[in-house]
C-alpha positions, 0 to 999 in steps of 0.5 A: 675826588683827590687820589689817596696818597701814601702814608708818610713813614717819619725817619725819626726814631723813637726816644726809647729806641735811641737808647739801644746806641748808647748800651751794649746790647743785653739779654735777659731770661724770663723766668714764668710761674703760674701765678698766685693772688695778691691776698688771702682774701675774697676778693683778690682771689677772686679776681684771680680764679676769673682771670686763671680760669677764664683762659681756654689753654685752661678750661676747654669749655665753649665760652658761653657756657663756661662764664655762666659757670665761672661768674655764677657758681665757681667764683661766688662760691669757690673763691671764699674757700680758697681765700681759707686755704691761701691764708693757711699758707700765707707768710708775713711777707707774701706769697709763698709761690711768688717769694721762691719764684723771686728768690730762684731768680735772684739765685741765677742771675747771681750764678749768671752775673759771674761772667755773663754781665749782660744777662738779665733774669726777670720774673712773671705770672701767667696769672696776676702780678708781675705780668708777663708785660709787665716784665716785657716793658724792661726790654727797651728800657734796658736794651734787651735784644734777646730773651730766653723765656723759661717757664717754671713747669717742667713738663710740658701742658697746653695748661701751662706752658702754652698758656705762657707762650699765648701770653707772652705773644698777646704782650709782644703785640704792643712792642714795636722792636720785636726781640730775638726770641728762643721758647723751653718747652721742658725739662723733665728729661735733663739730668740734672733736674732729675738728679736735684729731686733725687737728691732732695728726696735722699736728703729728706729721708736722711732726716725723717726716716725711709716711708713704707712708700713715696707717692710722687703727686703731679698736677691733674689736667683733663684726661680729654686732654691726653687724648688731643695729644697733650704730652703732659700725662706721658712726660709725667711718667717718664719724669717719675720712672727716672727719679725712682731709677736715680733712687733705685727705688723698687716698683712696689715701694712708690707710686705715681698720682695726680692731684688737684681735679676741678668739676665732674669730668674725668681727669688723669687717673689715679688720683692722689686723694683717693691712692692716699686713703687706699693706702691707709686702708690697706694699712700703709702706714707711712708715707712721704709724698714729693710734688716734681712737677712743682718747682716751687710750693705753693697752694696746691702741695703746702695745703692740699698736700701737705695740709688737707690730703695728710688729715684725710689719710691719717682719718683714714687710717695712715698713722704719718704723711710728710711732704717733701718740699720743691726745690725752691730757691735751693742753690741745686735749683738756680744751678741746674736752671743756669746750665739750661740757660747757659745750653739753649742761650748757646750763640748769643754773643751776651751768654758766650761772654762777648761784647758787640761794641767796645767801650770806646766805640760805645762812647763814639756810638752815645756821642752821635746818637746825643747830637742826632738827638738835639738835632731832632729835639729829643731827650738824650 
C-alpha cells in the first residue's frame, strides 16, 4: 500500500483575492436589526416566525419539543394574525423596520463619508432579508479588511445581541480571508443615546402636551433568562433611570414595563399591557409611552403600542394614549451612532483618515498584480 502523501498547497491565489492589490484597503460598519418579513402575508410571515423562532439565543426550549410547538400550534396559527398586524403598518414601500434601518444607515455613511472615505456602512437582518452573508459577500468584493458590526439594540440580550454574533460567526465560516473584527455589545449607557431619547420625549411633548405619566416600554424576554445571568433586565432599568434624570422627570410621574411576552412562562414583570389598564382604572387619564429599547419602529411599538395597547387602555377607562416615536432615521440617531463608531473604530488606519498605500504605489501595486495575473490566466 503506497505511503499517503501530503496535500499540495496551490500558491495561486484567488481571483477575488487579487483585488485586495489593486485597492486600498476598506472598512465597513455592519449595521444589525432584527429583522422583518418580506410581506404582510401569511405566508411570508410565516416563513419568518419559523426562521425567528427556531433560534435557541430565542427560544430556550429543547428541541424536540419546540418544533412540535413551533410547526404545530405557533406558526399555522400565529402567522395569520400577525400577517393582520404587519398589514395595519405596512407602508407602500416596504417595511417600516427595514426602510428606517436602511435610512439610519445612508445617514451615517453620509456623516461618515465626510473624511472617512473608506468607510463603508452595510445593513442586515438576523431574521430574513438582507442576511447577514448577504452583507458579508461585499467584503472581498470590496476589499473590506476591517468590520465594526453594530447591532441595532441598545442594551445588551443573548435574545438579540448574541444571536447577532452567532449569525455573524455561522456566515464567517464560508469566508476564507477572515477580516479584523471589533463587536458593540450596547450602548445604553453613552451620553449621547441617552441625551437623543430625552430630546426626542421633550420635543414630542412640546407639541402634544405633558402626560399625567410616561411609561417607557422595553421588549420582554423570559425572567429565567434574568436569572442565567442575562443583563438585559438590569440594562433596561438603568437605561430608564437616566433618561427620567436627563429629564428630571419625578418618581411618581413614569414607570418602566415590558411588552411583547410570548407562551405561558413568566416573563419580565411588570408588564405594559397590564400597567396600562391599571392605570386606566385608577383613573389615569393621560399617557405618553416611548419604546427606548427600539431604535427603529417596527411591529412591536407602531401596532401593539401605539394601535393595539392605546384601544385596551382607552376601553378601559384611559381617555389618551400617544406613542412616541424611535429615533429612527433622525439625524440626532445617525449623529450618535457615528461617534460610537468613530470611538470603537479608534486604531484603524481607514477611521483615522489614513492611507495604507499612496496612489502611486497603489498603481505600481495594480500593475504587477495585472501581470501576476496574465501569467497565471486569470481575469485581472
Amino acid at each position: 500500500m503506497p505511503a499517503p502523501t501530503a496535500p499540495v498547497v496551490s500558491s495561486v491565489p484567488e481571483a477575488a483575492e487579487l483585488v485586495s492589490h489593486r485597492q486600498a484597503a476598506r472598512a465597513a460598519v455592519l449595521l444589525v436589526n432584527l429583522g422583518t418579513p418580506d410581506a404582510p402575508e401569511t405566508g411570508p410571515v410565516r416563513r419568518y416566525l419559523r426562521e425567528f423562532l427556531s433560534d435557541r439565543r430565542v427560544v430556550e426550549v429543547p428541541q424536540p419539543l419546540w418544533w412540535l410547538i413551533l410547526n404545530g400550534i405557533i406558526c399555522p396559527f400565529r402567522a395569520p394574525r400577525s400577517a393582520r398586524a404587519y398589514a395595519r403598518i405596512w407602508t407602500e414601500n416596504g417595511s417600516p423596520l427595514l426602510l428606517h434601518t436602511q435610512a439610519l444607515a445612508h445617514g451615517l455613511k453620509r456623516r461618515l463619508a465626510k473624511d472617512l472615505p473608506r468607510v463603508e456602512v452595510l445593513t442586515a437582518m438576523t431574521y430574513g432579508q438582507p442576511s447577514i452573508p448577504e452583507a458579508l459577500a461585499r467584503l472581498r468584493d470590496e476589499n473590506i479588511q476591517r468590520l465594526l458590526v453594530l447591532p441595532l439594540f441598545p442594551q445588551y440580550s443573548a435574545t438579540t445581541t448574541a444571536a447577532v454574533f452567532d449569525g455573524l460567526a455561522r456566515a464567517l465560516k464560508a469566508v476564507r480571508w477572515l477580516p479584523e473584527l471589533r463587536l458593540i455589545n450596547d450602548y445604553h449607557h453613552d451620553p449621547k443615546w441617552v441625551e437623543a431619547i430625552a430630546a426626542s420625549i421633550r420635543r414630542f411633548q412640546a407639541t402634544n402636551g405633558t402626560p399625567d405619566r410616561l411609561l417607557m416600554s422595553f421588549h420582554g424576554i423570559p425572567k429565567r433568562n434574568l436569572l442565567a445571568g442575562d443583563p438585559y433586565f438590569c440594562q433596561c432599568h438603568a437605561s430608564a433611570r437616566r433618561i427620567a434624570s436627563a429629564l428630571a422627570l419625578d418618581e411618581d410621574s413614569w414607570a418602566i414595563s415590558f411588552q411583547s411576552r410570548l407562551g405561558r412562562a413568566e416573563w419580565l414583570k411588570p408588564y405594559t399591557d397590564q400597567t396600562l389598564e391599571q392605570w386606566a382604572r385608577d383613573g389615569v387619564g393621560r399617557v405618553q409611552v416611548v419604546c427606548p429599547g427600539f431604535s427603529v419602529d417596527c411591529l412591536e411599538t407602531l401596532e401593539e403600542i401605539a394601535m393595539e395597547n392605546r384601544e385596551e387602555f382607552i376601553a378601559a377607562g384611559g381617555q389618551s394614549l400617544d406613542y412616541i416615536p424611535a429615533l429612527n432615521d433622525s439625524a440626532e440617531h445617525a449623529a450618535l451612532l457615528e461617534q460610537l463608531c468613530r470611538r470603537h473604530g479608534q486604531g484603524w488606519p481607514e477611521f483615522e483618515g489614513r492611507r495604507d498605500a499612496g496612489e502611486q504605489a497603489l498603481a505600481e501595486r495594480a500593475e504587477r498584480v495585472a501581470r501576476q495575473a496574465g501569467a497565471l490566466g486569470l481575469p485581472d
